[in-house]
C-alpha positions in Angstrom: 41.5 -5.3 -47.8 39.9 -9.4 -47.6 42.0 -8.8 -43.7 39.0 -6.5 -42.5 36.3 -7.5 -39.8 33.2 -7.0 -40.7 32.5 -3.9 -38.1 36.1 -2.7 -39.3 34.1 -2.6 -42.7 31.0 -0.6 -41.7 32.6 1.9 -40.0 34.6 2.5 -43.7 31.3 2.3 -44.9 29.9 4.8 -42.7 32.7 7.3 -43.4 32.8 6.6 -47.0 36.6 5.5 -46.7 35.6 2.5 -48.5 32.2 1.5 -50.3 30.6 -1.9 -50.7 31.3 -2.0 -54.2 35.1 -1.4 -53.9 35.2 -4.3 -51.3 33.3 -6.4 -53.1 35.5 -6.1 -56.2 38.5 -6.7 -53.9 36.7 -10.0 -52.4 35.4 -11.2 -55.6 39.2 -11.4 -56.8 40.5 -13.0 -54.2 38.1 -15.7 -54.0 39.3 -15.9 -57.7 42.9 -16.7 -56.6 41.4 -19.0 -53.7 38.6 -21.5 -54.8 39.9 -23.0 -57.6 42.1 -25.1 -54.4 39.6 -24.6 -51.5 36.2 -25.7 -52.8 34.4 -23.7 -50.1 31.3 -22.2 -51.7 28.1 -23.2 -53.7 25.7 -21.4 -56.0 28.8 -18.3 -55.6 27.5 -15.8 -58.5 30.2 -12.9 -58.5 28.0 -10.8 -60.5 25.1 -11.2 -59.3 26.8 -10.3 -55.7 28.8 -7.3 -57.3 25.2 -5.6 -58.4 23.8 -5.9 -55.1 27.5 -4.2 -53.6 26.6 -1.3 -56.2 22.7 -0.8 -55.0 24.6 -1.0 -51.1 26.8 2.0 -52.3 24.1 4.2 -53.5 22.4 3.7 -49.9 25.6 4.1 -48.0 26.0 7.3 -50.3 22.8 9.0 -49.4 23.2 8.1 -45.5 20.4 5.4 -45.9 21.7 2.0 -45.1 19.0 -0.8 -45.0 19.9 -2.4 -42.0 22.4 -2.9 -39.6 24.8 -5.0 -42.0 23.9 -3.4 -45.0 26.8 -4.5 -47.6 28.7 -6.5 -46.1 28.5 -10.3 -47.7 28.0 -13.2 -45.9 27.6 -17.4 -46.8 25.1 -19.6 -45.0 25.7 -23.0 -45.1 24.0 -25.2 -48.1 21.2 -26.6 -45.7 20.1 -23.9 -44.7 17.7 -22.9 -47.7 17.6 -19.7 -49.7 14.4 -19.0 -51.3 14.2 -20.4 -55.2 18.0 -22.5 -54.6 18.0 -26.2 -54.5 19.5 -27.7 -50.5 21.1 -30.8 -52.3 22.8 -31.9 -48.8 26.4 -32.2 -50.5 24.9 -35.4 -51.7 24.3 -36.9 -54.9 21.5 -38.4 -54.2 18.9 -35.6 -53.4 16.9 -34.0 -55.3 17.2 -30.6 -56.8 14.4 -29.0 -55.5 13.8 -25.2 -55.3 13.5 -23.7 -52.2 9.7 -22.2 -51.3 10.9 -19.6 -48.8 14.6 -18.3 -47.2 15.1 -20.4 -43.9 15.0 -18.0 -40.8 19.0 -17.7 -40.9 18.9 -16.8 -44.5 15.5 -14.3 -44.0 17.1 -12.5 -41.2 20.4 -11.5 -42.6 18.1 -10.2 -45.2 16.3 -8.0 -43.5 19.5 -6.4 -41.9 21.0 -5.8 -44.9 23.8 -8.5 -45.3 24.6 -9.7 -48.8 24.2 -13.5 -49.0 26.6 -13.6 -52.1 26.7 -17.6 -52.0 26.1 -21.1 -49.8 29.1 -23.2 -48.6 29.9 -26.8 -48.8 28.9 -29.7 -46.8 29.7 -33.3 -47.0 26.9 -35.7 -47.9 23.4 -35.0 -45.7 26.0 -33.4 -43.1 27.0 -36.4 -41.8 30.3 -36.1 -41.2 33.3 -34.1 -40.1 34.7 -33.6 -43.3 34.8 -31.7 -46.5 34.0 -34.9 -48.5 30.9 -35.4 -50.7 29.4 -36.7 -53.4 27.9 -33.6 -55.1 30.4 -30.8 -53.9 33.7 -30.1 -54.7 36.1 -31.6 -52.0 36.4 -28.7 -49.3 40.4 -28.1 -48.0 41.9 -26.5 -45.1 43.1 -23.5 -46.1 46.7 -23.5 -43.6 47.5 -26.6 -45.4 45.5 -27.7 -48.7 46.7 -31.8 -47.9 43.9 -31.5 -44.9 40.6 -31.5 -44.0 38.3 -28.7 -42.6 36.3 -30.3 -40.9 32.7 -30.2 -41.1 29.8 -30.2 -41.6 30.4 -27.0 -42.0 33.4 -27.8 -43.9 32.6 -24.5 -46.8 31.9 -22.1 -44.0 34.8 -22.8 -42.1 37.5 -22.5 -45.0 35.6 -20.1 -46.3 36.1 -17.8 -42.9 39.7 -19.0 -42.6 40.5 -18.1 -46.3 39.0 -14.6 -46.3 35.9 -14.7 -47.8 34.5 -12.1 -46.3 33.8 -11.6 -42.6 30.3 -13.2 -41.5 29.6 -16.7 -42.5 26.8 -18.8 -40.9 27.1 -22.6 -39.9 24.8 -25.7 -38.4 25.7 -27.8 -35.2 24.0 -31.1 -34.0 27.5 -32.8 -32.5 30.1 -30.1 -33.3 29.4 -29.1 -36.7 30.7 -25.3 -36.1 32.9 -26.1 -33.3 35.0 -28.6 -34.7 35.5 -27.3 -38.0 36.2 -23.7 -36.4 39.0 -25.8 -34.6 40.9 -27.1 -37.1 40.7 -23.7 -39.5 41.5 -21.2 -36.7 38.4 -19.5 -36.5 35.4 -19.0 -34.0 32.5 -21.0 -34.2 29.4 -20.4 -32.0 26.9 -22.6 -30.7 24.3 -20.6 -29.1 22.0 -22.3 -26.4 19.1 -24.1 -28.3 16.8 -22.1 -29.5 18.4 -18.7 -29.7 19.1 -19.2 -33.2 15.8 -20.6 -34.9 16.3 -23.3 -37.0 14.2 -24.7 -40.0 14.1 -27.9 -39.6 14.6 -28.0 -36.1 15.9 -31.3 -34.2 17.6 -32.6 -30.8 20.6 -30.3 -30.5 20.2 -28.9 -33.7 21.4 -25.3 -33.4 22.8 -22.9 -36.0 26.0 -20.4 -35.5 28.2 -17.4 -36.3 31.3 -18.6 -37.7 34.1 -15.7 -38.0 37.6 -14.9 -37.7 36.9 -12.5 -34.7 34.7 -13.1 -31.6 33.2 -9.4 -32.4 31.9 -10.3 -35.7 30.2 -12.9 -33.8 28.7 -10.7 -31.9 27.8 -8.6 -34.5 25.5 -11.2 -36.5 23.7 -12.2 -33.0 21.1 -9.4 -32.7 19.9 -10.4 -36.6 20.2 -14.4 -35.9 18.6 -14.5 -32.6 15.4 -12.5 -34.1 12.4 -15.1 -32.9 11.2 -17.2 -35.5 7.4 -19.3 -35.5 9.2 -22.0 -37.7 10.9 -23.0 -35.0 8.9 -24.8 -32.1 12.0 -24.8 -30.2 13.3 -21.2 -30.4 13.3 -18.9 -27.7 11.3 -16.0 -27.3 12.3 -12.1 -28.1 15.4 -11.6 -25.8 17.2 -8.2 -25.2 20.4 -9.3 -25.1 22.8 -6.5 -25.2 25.2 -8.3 -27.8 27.1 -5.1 -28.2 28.4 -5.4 -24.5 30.1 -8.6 -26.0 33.8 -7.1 -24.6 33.7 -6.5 -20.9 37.8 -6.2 -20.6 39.5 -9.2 -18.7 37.9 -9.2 -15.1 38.1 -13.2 -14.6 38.6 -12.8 -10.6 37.0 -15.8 -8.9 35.4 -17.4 -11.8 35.2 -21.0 -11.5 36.7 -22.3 -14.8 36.0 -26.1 -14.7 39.4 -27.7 -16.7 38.1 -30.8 -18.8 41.1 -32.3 -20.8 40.3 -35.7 -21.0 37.2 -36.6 -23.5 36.3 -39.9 -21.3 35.9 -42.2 -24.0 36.3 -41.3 -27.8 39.9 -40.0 -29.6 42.1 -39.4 -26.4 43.7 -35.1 -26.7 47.3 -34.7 -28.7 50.0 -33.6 -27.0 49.8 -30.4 -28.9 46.4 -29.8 -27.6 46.8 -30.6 -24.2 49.4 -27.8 -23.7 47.9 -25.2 -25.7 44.9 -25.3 -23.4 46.5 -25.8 -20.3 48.5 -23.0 -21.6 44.7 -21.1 -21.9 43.6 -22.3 -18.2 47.2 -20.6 -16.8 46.3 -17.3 -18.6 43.0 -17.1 -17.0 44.4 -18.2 -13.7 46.8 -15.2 -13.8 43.8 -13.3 -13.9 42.5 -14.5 -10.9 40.3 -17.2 -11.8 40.1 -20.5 -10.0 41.0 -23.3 -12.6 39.3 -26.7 -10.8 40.3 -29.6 -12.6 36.9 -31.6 -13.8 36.2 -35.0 -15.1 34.9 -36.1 -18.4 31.2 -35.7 -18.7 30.9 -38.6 -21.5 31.2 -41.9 -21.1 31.7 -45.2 -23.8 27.7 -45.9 -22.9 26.5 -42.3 -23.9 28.6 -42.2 -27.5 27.4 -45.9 -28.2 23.9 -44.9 -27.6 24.0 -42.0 -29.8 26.0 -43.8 -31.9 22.7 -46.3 -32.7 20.1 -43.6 -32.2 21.6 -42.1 -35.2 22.8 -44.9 -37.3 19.3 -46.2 -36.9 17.4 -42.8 -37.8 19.6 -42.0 -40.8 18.9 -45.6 -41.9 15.2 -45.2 -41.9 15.5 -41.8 -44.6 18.3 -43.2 -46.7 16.2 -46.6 -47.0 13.4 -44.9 -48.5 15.4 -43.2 -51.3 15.0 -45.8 -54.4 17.6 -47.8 -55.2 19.5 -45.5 -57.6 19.8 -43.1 -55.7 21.1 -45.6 -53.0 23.8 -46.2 -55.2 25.2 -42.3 -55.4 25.7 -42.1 -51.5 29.2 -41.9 -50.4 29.9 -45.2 -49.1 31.4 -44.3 -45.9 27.8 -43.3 -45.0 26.1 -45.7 -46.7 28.2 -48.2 -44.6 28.0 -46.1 -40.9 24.1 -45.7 -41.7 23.5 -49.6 -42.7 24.6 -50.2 -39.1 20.9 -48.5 -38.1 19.3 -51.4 -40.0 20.0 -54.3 -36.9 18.9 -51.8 -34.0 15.9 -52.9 -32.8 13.2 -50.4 -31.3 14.2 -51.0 -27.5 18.0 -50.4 -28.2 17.3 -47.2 -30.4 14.8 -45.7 -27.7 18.1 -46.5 -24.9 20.3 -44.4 -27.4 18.2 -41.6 -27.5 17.9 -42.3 -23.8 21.8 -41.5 -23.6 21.1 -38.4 -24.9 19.7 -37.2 -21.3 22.2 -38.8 -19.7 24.7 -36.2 -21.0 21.9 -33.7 -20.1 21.7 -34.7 -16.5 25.9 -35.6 -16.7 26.2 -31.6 -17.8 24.0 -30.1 -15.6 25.9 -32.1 -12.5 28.8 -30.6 -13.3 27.8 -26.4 -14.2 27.0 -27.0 -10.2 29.9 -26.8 -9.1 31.7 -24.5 -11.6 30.5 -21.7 -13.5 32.4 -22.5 -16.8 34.1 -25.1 -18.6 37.5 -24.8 -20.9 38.1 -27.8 -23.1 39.6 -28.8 -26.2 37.4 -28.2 -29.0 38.7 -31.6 -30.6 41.3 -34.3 -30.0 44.0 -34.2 -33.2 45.2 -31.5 -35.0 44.3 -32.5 -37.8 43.8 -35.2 -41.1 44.0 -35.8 -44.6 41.4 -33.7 -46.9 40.0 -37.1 -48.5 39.2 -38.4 -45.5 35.9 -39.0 -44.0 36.8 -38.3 -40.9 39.5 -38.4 -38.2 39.5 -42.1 -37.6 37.9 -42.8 -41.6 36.3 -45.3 -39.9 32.7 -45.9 -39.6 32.5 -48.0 -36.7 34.5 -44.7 -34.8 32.8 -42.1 -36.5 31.7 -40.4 -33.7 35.0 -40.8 -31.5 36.2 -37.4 -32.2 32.9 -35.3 -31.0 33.1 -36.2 -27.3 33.9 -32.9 -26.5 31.6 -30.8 -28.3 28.5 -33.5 -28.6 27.0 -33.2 -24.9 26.7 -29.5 -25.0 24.3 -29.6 -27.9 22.3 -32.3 -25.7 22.8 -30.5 -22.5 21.3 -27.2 -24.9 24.4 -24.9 -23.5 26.6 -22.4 -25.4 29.8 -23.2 -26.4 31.9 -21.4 -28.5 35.1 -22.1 -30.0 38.4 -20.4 -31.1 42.0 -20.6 -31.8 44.3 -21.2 -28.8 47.3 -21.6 -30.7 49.6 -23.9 -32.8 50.4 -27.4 -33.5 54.5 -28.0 -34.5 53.5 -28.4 -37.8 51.7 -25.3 -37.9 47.8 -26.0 -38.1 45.5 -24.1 -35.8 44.4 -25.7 -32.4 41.0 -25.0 -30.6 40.0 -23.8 -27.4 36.2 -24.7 -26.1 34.4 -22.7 -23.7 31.2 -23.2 -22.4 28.6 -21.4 -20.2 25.6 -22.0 -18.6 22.3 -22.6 -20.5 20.9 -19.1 -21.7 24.4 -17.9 -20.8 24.7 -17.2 -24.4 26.5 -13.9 -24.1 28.7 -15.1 -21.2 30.2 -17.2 -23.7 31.3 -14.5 -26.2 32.6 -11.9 -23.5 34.9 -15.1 -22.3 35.8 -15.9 -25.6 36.9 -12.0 -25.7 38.7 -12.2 -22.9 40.9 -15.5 -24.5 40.8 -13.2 -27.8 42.9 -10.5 -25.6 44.6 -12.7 -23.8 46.3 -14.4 -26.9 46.3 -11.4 -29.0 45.3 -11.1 -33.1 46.1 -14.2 -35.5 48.4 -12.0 -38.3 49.4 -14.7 -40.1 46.2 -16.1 -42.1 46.9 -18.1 -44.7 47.6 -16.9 -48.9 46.2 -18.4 -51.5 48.0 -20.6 -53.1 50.5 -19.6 -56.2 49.0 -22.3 -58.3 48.0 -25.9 -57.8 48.0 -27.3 -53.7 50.6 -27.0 -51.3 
């Protein structure tokens, strides 16, 4: 039953094959089985989330569903605040504050009826690309409990990957959905800035669906895209038909720009490389002109935003006092210390770099029409690690392929192309043009088809890790 999409789900609800409560029961015992080894969720309250299920029922029962998604649960990623609940940052050093008011993520699966039945996990102030923190549990990969999910949204995407439920929402300043989706099999969607308002909103900051199907993506986006005031940077009231998110497989003459190497950074595993040249050949059988592309990132652009960020995370963590200095995870204590000998000229060139990618991206969308990457460069690495490299003078080496396309403000969207030898999912990145935002989910669709359903999700584990 924990196999079903979340628009599988409504229609059961609709035809009373299947009511919320009965699936919530379901879900609430398999999470059971699950988290003990995954570590994916925060504030989860099964009861609390089964009584809401019961009052969904009795609406579904009388033909009155409130709202669109009425019943069907969903997790939103710890930062992004729920009225009344502390947003610790997966750090032991914040804190634990109450919420005034639901952020505009949280507010509008509200309003269309989705159960928020708890938050997911996040590594210390979402920093890093990992499921380690100081005040979480440590998040795991759910296809093999010795790795790492990625992050920062590390919860949401083994959450998604494990079966908790079908809609689950992440964040994304450098990859943040993307990359985690990657190495957990799932889809991750970065909208184009603004689509998705954000509170608090920053360079690049966007929020996204993060599924096991490119149609429950879809199906969250009328809800999430819903304008917002809190956001100077959203966009205004679109009328996107997100329901026309399949269009079948007519690729003919698209220009697909083919981007395999990353130009500086973590250079793409073997693994990798094939499964999306594999991808590129697919869409080329179907008529599309693959054009081989350069890099759009260069050492220059991830050394600059390498110090613009060191130096602004430097200037918060500096103000915390000195206890609470202690309780950050040293990885980021060391990475952020770096911001402490940038001077005001170099930190204004790194933010500089960041329109450098802008300009770098927009070059290229002129001369194709969309760009297939991989979504990161290794398969994978161990669950106790802070990152890829666990080093913080690399920490940003693995984000060269997703990081310009939050500068640039496109969509990109990410989701599972296949298999490494050992058996851990690999990512396929695709990105449109900017505003192209449901573009990007009828490709992804078309990949979907193309490789057909994944039927062989993960189990929980028996007892202990595996």
């Amino acid at each position: 039953m924990t196999e079903l999409s979340g628009r599988e789900l409504l229609e059961k609800f609709r035809t009373r094959s299947l009511s919320p409560l009965e699936y919530a029961r379901s879900l609430v015992a398999h999470i059971s089985r699950w988290e003990p080894a995954l570590g994916a969720l925060y504030l989860y309250d099964p009861d609390k989330y089964l009584a809401a299920a019961k009052e969904s029922e009795q609406r579904w029962f009388r033909g009155e569903p409130n709202g669109p998604l009425d019943g069907l649960p969903a997790t939103v990623k710890e930062l992004i605040a729920t009225k009344g609940d502390p947003v610790p940052q997966g750090s032991a050093a914040s804190p634990l504050i109450p919420a005034p008011a639901d952020a505009p993520v949280a507010a509008r699966l509200k309003e269309a009826g989705a159960i928020i039945f708890a938050k997911t996990t996040v590594p210390d102030f979402g920093m890093l690309s990992s499921g380690l923190s100081t005040f979480h549990t440590l998040a795991r990969n759910p296809w093999n409990l010795a790795c790492n999910p990625g992050g920062s949204s590390a919860g949401a995407s083994a959450a998604a990957a494990a079966g908790y439920g079908p809609l689950h929402v992440g964040t994304d300043i450098g990859g943040s959905v993307r990359l985690p989706a990657a190495w957990c099999g799932i889809v991750g969607f970065k909208p184009s800035l603004g689509r998705i308002p954000v509170d608090p909103y920053y360079i690049g900051r966007c929020a996204g669906p993060m599924t096991r199907t490119v149609g429950d993506a879809a199906l969250m986006m009328p809800a999430l895209s819903a304008p917002d005031s809190r956001d100077a940077t959203s966009l205004p009231p679109n009328d996107i038909s997100w329901e026309s998110w399949y269009r079948g497989t007519n690729v003919k003459g698209l220009r697909i720009g083919l981007m395999l190497e990353p130009g500086c950074g973590l250079p793409p595993e073997d693994d990798i490389r094939a499964a999306v040249e594999n991808a590129a050949a697919k869409f080329a059988a179907l008529g599309a002109d693959i054009i081989p592309v350069a890099p759009v990132m260069t050492q220059e652009m991830l050394s600059g935003l390498d110090d613009y960020w060191s130096a602004r995370s430097w200037a918060e963590l500096r103000k915390l006092p000195e206890s609470d200095q202690e309780k950050i995870l040293p990885f980021i204590w060391q990475w952020a210390s770096r911001g402490k000998d940038v001077d005001g000229v170099r930190a204004v060139d790194g933010l500089g770099q960041t329109f450098a990618m802008r300009k770098a991206c927009a070059a290229l969308f002129d001369t194709v029409d969309v760009v297939l990457s991989p979504t990161t460069p290794n398969v994978s690495f161990p669950a106790e690690a802070a990152g890829p490299t666990n080093d913080p003078e690399r920490s940003f080496d693995h984000i060269v392929y997703t990081v310009p396309w939050n500068m640039s403000e496109q969509p990109a969207i990410s989701l599972n192309c296949g298999f490494s030898r050992d058996g851990m999912p690999i990512g396929l990145q695709i990105v449109t043009p900017r505003f192209a935002d449901l573009e990007a989910l009828q490709l992804a669709a078309v990949w979907e088809t193309l490789r057909g359903p994944i039927t062989n999700w993960p189990s929980p584990p028996a007892s202990g890790l595996r």
